[in-house]
Structure formats: C-alpha cells, structure tokens
MIVO-81385 format. One line per 2 residues: number of its first residue (from 0); their letters; for each residue x, y, z of C-alpha. Coordinates in Angstrom, 2 decimals. Each point is the difference from the previous one (the first is absolute). Layout:
N
NUM> a> X,Y,Z ~ ...
REM end
This chain:
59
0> xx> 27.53,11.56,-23.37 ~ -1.26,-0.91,3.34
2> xx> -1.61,-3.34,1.00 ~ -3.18,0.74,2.25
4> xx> -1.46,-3.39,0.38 ~ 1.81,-0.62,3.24
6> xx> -2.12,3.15,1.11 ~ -2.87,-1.84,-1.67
8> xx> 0.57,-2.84,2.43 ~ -0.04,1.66,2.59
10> xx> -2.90,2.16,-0.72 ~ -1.86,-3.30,-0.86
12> xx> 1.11,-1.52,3.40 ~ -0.61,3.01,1.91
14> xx> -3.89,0.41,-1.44 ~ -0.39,-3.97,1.06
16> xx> 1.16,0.28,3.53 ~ -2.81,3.31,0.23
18> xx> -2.10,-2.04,-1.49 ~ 0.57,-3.14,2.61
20> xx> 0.06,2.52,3.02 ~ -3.41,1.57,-0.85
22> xx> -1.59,-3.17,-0.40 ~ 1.51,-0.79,3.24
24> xx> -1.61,3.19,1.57 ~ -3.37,-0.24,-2.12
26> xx> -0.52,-3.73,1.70 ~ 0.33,1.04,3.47
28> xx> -2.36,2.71,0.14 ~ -2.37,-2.08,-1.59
30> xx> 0.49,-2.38,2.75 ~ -1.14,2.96,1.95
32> xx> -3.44,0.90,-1.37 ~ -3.35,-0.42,1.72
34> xx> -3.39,-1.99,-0.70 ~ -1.10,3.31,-1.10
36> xx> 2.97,1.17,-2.69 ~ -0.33,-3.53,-1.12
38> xx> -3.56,-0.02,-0.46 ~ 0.20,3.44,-1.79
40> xx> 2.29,-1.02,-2.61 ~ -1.76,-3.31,-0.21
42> xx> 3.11,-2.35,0.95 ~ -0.26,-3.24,2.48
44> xx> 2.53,-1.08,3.01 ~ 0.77,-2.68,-2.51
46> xx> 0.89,2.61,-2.88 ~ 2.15,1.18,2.50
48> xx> 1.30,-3.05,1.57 ~ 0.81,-1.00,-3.92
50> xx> 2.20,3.67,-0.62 ~ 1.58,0.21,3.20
52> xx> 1.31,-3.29,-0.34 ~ 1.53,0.32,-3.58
54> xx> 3.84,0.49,0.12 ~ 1.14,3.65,-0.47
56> xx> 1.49,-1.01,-3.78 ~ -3.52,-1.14,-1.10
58> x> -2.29,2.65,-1.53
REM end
C-alpha cells in the first residue's frame, strides 16, 4: 500500500506557489499598460492602483 498524500502536499504547495508567482507577474505588466489598453478594456488608473497594490496571496 503506498501513502501518496505527502505527494498530495506537495502537489498542493507546488500549484500555490504558481499560483502566487503568476499573480506576481500578471500585476506588473498591468502596471505597465497605457491610457489606451486601459481605455480599451474599460479599466481606470485607480482599478489599477487597487490590483497592483493587493499582496501576491490575495486573489
């Protein structure tokens, strides 16, 4: 018989730390984007402000 939820574990820990680093990477080129990609997707410097400032654990 053979015991996998340590490789559970670490599967769960290794999709959260993806998770973390793409947020991570998703908030600074957002930071990045012009008056213009902003006004096409119909977001504000506050929306932004508001994102980029979230910590990288928060959704």
């Amino acid at each position: 018989m053979t015991n996998h939820h340590g490789w559970d574990l670490v599967k769960q820990v290794s999709d959260t730390l993806h998770t973390w680093r793409d947020r991570v990477r998703r908030r600074r080129e957002l930071a990045q984007w012009t008056d213009r990609d902003l006004h096409d997707v119909g977001l504000s410097w506050s929306d932004i402000a508001l994102e980029v400032a979230k910590p990288f654990w928060r959704a």
